[in-house]
C-alpha positions in Angstrom: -108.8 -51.1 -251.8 -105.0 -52.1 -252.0 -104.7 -54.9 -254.6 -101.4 -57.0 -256.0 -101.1 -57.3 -259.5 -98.4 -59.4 -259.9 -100.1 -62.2 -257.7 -99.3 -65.5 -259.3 -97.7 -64.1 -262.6 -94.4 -65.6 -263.1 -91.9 -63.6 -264.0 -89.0 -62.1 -262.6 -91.2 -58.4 -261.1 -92.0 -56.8 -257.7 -95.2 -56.6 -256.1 -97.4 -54.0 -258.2 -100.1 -52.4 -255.8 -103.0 -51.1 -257.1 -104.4 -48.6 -254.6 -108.0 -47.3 -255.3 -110.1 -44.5 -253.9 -110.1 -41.0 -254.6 -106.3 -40.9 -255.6 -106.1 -44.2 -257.5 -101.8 -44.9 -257.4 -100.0 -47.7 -258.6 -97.2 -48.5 -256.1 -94.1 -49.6 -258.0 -95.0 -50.8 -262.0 -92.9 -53.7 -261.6 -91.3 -55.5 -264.8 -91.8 -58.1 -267.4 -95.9 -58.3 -267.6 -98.0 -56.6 -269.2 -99.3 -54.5 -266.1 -101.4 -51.6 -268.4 -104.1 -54.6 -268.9 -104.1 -55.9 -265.7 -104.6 -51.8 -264.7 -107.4 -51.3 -267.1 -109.1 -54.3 -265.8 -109.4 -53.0 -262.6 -110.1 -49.3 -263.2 -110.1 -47.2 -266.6 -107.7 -44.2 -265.3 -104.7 -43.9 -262.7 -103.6 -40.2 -261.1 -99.7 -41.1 -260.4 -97.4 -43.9 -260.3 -95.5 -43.7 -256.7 -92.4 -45.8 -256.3 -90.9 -47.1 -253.2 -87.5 -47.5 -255.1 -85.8 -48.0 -258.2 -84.6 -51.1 -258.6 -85.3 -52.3 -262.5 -87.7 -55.0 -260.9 -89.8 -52.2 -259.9 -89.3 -49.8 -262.5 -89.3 -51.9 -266.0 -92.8 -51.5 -266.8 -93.0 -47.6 -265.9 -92.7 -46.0 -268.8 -95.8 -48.5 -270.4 -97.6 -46.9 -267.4 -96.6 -43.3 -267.9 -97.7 -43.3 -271.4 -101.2 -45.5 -270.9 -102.5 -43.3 -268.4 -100.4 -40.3 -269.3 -99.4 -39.8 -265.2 -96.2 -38.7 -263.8 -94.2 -40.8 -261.5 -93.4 -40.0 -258.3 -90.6 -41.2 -255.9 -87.3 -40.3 -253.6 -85.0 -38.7 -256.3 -85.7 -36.9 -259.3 -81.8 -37.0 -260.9 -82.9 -40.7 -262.3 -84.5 -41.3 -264.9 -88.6 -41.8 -264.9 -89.0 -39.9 -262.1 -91.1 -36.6 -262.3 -91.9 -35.5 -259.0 -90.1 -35.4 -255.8 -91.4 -36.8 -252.4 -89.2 -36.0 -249.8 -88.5 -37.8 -246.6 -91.6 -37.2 -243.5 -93.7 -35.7 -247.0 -97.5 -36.8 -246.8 -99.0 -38.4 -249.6 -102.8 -39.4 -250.4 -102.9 -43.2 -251.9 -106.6 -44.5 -252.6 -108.4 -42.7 -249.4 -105.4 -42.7 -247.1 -102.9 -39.9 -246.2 -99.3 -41.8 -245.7 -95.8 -40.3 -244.4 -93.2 -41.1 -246.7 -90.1 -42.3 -244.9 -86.6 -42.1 -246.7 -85.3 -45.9 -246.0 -82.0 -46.4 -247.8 -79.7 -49.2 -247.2 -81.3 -51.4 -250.1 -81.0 -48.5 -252.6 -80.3 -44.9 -251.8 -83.4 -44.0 -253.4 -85.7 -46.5 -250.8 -88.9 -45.1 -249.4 -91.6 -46.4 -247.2 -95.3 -45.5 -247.3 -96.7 -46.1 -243.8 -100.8 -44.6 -243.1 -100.9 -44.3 -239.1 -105.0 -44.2 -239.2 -105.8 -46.9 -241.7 -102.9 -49.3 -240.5 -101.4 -49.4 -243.5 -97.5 -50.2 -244.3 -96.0 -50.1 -247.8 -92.7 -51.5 -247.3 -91.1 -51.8 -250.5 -87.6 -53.8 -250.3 -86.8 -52.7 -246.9 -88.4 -56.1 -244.8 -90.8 -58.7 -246.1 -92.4 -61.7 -243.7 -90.9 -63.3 -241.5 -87.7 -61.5 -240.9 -86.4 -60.9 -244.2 -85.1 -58.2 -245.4 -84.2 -56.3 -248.4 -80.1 -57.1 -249.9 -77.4 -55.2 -249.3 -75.4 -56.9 -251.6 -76.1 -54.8 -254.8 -74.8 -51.6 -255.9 -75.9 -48.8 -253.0 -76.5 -51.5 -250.4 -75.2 -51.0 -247.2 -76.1 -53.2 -244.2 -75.3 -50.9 -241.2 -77.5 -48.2 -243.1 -80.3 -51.1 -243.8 -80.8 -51.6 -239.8 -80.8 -48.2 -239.4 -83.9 -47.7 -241.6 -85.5 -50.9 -240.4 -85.1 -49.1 -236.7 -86.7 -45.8 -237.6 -89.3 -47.7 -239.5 -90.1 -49.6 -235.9 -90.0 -45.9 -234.3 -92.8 -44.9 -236.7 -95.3 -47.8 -236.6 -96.5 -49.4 -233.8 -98.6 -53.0 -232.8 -101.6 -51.7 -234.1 -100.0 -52.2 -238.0 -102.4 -54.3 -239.6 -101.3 -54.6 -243.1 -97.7 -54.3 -244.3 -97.5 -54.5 -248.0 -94.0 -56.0 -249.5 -92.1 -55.2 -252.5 -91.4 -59.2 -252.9 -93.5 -61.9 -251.0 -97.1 -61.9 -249.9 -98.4 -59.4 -247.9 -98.8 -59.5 -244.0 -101.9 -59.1 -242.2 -100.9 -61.3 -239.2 -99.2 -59.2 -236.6 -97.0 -57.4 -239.2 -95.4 -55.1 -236.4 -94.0 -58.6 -235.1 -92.3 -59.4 -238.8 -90.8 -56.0 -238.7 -89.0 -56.5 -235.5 -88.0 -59.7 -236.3 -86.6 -58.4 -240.0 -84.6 -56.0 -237.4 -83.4 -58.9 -235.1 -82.2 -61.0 -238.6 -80.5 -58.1 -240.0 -78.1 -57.5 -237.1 -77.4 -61.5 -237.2 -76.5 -61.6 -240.5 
């Protein structure tokens, strides 16, 4: 079970995904809430933190998490700070009851993975596209456009029309022909 939450709290945070089952992950800790409670009201114990980037939005409630739960954090690179574990790019990684390939995505941040679960449908697509054809800056430090489209392009090599759920960094999540958002977030981002 994959729930948000930062639904409806209103500050300035990323999506926070709660991902139960036999791993139980929070994707991304966003920033500015008190996430720990809204953790412990769901379950009583986490096994990792996994982050799909590290923008502050993202990260600012990590080390709260970290020491609550007393798990290690997991994500693209290691050198910054937070960051235990390493998950390189085409790595597999259990979340809940799903295995899912991480993809190295940069273009919004070096540091940008997606999490995308062939069997179970399953996209986690941090700050690379969102619904209906957004997609992630590249106007902050490490953004680079022509890099962006590149990712969103390998993305759409990986996943395919059966994608059922795409989950965003930003935005509500997509459970209405999410391929379709994808290729349009590739269309935008070579208009732009």
């Amino acid at each position: 079970m994959i729930a948000n939450l930062a639904q409806g709290v209103q500050v300035f945070t990323s999506n926070v995904y709660l991902v139960d089952g036999e791993r139980t992950v929070l994707v991304d800790p966003g920033a500015n809430f008190d996430v720990v409670s809204a953790v412990r009201e769901r379950v009583d114990d986490l096994d990792a933190v996994v982050l799909t980037h590290t923008h502050r939005d993202h990260v600012g409630n990590l080390e709260a998490v970290t020491d609550a739960f007393d798990v290690d954090a997991w994500g693209y690179d290691t050198s910054i700070d937070g960051v235990d574990h390493a998950i390189e790019d085409e790595e597999t990684i259990q979340l809940g009851d799903d295995e899912y390939v991480a993809l190295h995505t940069p273009g919004h941040k070096n540091d940008h993975l997606c999490f995308y679960a062939a069997d179970a449908g399953i996209l986690f697509a941090g700050d690379l596209v969102f619904q209906n054809g957004s997609f992630g800056r590249t106007d902050l430090e490490e953004g680079d456009r022509e890099l962006l489209i590149e990712s969103i392009d390998r993305l759409l090599e990986r996943i395919d029309e059966g994608l059922e759920e795409m989950h965003t960094g930003h935005g509500p999540s997509v459970t209405n022909n999410p391929y379709d958002h994808v290729e349009l977030s590739a269309r935008m981002a070579r208009q732009a």
